[in-house]
N, C-alpha and C positions, 0 to 999 in steps of 0.2 A: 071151805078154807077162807079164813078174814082176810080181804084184801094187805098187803105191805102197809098200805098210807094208812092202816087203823094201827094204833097200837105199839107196843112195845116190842123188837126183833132180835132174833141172836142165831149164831153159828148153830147149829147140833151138836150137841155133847160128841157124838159118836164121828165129827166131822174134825178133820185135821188138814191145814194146808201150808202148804208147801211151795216155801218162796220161790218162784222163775225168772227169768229176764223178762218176759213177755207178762208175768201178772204172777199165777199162782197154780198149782195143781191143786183141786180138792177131792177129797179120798174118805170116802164114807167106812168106816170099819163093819157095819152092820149090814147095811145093804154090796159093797162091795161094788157101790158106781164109783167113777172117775170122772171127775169135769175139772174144764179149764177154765179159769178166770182170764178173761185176754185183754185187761189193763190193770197196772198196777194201780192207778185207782178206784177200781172196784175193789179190788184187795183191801184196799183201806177203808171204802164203806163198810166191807162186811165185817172184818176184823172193829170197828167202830160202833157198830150194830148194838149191843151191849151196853156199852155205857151212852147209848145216843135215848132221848125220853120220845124221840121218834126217828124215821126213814128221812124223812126233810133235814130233822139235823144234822144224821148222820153223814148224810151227801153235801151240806155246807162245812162240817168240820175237816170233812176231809178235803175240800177246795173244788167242789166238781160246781162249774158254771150253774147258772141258773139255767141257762138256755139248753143246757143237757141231761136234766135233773128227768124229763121223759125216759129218754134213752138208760139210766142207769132204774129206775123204779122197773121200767119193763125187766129187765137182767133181774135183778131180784125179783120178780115176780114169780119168772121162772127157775130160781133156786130156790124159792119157795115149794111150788109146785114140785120139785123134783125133793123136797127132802133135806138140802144142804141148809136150810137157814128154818128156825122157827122160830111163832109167838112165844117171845117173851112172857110168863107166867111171872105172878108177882110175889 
């Protein structure tokens, strides 16, 4: 699987989420996982993911510090791996 920091990224087609106080529930209709998104900044990267021409942008468009841009690449890392976000195809 291509690292996040390569590339262009997006939700899964098959991925739908679902606004929370706490961030977002995401709900795979195919696989039939459930995860929590537990800031509503993340919410915004990934939902941003799409129109962003990388990860870096996406996490400055949405406002998230430089100094915490580790801590959100890691969270996508692992939505990656699980399914909920993929490369971007052109």
């Amino acid at each position: 699987m291509p690292d996040v920091l390569e590339g262009g990224w997006e939700l899964s087609p098959s991925v739908q989420l679902r606004p929370e106080p706490f961030g977002a529930l995401a709900y795979d209709f195919t696989t039939r996982q459930l995860s929590f998104l537990k800031s509503p900044a993340l919410v915004d990267v990934v939902r941003g993911l799409a129109q962003a021409p990388s990860v870096d942008a996406a996490l400055t468009h949405a406002g998230v510090p430089e100094a915490s841009h580790d801590s959100y690449v890691s969270a996508l890392r692992t939505l990656a791996r699980t399914g909920l976000i993929k490369e971007r195809t052109a």
